[in-house]
N, C-alpha and C positions, 0 to 999 in steps of 0.2 A: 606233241607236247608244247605246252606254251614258254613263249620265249620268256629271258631276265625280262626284257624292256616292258612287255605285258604283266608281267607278275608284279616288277616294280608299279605300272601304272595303278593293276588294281591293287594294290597297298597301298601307296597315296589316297587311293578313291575310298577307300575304306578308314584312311585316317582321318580323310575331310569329314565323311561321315560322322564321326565319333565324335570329331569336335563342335559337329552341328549339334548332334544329338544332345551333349553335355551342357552345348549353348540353350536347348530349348527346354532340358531340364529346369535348368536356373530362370529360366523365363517364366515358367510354369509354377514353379515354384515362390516368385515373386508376385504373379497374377492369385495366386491362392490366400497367398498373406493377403492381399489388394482386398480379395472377394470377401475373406473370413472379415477384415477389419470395418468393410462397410457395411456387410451383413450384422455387425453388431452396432453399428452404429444407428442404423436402421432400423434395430428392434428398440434401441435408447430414445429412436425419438419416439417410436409409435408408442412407446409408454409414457414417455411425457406427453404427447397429443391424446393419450385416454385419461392421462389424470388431470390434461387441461380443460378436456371436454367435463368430464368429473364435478370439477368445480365450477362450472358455467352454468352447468344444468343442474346442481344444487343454488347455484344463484336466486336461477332463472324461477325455480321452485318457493323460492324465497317472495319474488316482486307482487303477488298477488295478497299475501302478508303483510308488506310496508303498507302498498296502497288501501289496504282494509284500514289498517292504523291507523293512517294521515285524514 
């Protein structure tokens, strides 16, 4: 049968545990926000880099017009 002193130690080792775990919880859980917020951020630009591209290439569509003009 195992002694108090061992029983006590693994309850300690089992408390540390629980406090890592909770800590890696809240870690995980701030790296998610982290991932979710730059994930959107990221699709914000790549839409403004398709509506910038957008307008470039109706420009560019555009310069063969001026120069017939001129």
């Amino acid at each position: 049968m195992a002694s108090t002193a061992q029983i006590d130690q693994i309850a300690e080792r089992v408390e540390r545990l629980l406090v890592r775990y909770e800590e890696l919880q809240r870690t995980n859980a701030l790296l998610t926000e982290q991932v979710e917020a730059l994930t959107h951020e990221r699709d914000s630009l790549k839409s403004r880099l398709s509506a910038a591209r957008a307008r470039v290439d109706a420009l560019l569509e555009r310069l063969p017009e001026i120069r017939n003009a001129a």
